[in-house]
C-alpha positions in Angstrom: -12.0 -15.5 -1.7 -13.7 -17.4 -4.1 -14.3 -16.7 -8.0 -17.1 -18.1 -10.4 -16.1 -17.6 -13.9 -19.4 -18.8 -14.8 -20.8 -15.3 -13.7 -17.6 -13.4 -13.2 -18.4 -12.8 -9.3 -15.2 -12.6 -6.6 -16.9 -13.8 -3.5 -16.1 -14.3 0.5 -17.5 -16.6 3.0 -19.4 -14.9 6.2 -19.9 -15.9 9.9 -22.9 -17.3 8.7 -21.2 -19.4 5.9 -22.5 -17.5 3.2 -21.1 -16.0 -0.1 -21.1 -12.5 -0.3 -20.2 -11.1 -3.8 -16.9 -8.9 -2.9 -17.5 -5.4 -5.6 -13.8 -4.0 -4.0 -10.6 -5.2 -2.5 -8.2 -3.1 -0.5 -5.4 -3.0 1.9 -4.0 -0.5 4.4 -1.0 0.0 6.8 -1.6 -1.5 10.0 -2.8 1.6 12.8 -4.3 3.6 9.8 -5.4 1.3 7.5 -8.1 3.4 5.7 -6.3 6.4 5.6 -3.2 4.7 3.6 -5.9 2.1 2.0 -4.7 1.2 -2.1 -7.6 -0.4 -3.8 -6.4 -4.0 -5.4 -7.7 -4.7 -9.0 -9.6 -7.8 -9.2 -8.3 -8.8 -12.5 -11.4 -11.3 -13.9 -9.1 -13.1 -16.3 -6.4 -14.0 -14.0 -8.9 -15.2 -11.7 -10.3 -17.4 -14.5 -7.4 -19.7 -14.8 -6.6 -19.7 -11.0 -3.8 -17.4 -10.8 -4.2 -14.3 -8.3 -1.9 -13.5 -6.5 -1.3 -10.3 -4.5 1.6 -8.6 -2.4 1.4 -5.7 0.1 4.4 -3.8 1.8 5.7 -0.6 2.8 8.2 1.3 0.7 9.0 4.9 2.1 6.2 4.6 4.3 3.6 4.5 1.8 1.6 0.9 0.2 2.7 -0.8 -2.4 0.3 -3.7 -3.7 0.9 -5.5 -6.8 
C-alpha cells in the first residue's frame, strides 16, 4: 500500500497495475474473516513520515490490531 501526502490518498496496486484509492482497511480471523473483521485506522500523519505499521492476533479468540 502506497500513500501520497500530496493528496492524502492510501492506495493499492491491481492485477492490472493500477492504483486504486483504498477508503478502508480491515483484517479478520482466518475461516470467518468478515464476521470477526476490526477495521484498522489509516492514521494520515503517520503515513506522512513513513511510519505505519500494523499488528494482528488472536487474544481470547477475538482480533486484536494495533
Amino acid at each position: 500500500m502506497w500513500f501520497d501526502p500530496k493528496t492524502g490518498t492510501f492506495a493499492i496496486l491491481n492485477d492490472k497495475r493500477e492504483n486504486l484509492p483504498v477508503e478502508r482497511l480491515w483484517c479478520g480471523l482466518a475461516g470467518h474473516a468478515y464476521t470477526s473483521r476490526v477495521q484498522i485506522a489509516l492514521d494520515r500523519a503517520s503515513a506522512a513520515k513513513g511510519q505505519v505499521a500494523v499488528t494482528c492476533g488472536s487474544a481470547d479468540g477475538r482480533l486484536a490490531c494495533r
